[in-house]
C-alpha positions in Angstrom: 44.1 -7.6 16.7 45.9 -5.4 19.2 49.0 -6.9 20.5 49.8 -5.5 24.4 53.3 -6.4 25.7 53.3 -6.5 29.6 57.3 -6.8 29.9 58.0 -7.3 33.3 54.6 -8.2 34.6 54.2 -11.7 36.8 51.2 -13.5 36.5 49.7 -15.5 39.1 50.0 -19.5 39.2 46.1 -19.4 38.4 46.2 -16.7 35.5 49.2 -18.9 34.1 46.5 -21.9 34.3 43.5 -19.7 33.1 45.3 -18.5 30.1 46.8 -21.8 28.8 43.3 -22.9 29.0 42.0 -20.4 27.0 45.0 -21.2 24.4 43.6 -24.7 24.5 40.1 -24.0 24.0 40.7 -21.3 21.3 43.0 -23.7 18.5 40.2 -26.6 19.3 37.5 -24.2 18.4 39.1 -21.9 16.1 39.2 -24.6 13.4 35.9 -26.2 14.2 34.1 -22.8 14.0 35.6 -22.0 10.8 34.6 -25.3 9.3 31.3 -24.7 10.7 30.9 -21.3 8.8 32.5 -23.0 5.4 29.9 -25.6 5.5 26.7 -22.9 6.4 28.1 -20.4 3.5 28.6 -23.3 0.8 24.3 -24.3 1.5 23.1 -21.0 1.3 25.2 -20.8 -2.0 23.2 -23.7 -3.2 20.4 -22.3 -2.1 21.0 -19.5 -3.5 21.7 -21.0 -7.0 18.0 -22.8 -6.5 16.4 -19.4 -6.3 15.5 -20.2 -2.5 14.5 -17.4 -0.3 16.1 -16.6 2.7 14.5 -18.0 6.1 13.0 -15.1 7.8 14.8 -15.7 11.1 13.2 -12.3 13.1 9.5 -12.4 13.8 7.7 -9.9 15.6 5.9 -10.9 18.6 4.2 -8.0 19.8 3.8 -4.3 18.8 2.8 -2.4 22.0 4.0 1.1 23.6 4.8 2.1 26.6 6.3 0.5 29.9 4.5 -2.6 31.2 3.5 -2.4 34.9 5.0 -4.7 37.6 2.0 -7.0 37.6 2.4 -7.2 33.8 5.8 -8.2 33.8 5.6 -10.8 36.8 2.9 -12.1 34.9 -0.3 -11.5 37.0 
């Protein structure tokens, strides 16, 4: 991560606000998302171990060419 100093900047009542929120919200979620991720790794590692296959998670939908007219798109 790159660290920028801003020595002798002022910041605004509301940036103050808006970046103490953002403090907030980031050590709430920083641990819940890591926990998150620690539990999703440690089933496909089961999984894994079972001889599962991966879900297929990307299906194709169509397979057409070219630029759909107005009508097309809008449905009609």
């Amino acid at each position: 991560m790159k660290t920028v100093s801003f020595q002798g900047a002022q910041l605004s009542p509301g940036q103050r606000r808006r970046l103490e929120q953002q403090r907030q919200v980031q050590a709430f979620l920083s641990p819940v998302l890591a926990e998150q991720v620690s539990q999703t790794l440690a089933v496909l590692d089961i999984r894994k171990e079972q001889g599962a296959k991966a879900e297929k998670v990307w299906t194709l939908a169509s397979e057409t060419r070219g630029t759909p007219s107005i009508a097309e798109w809008m449905g009609y």
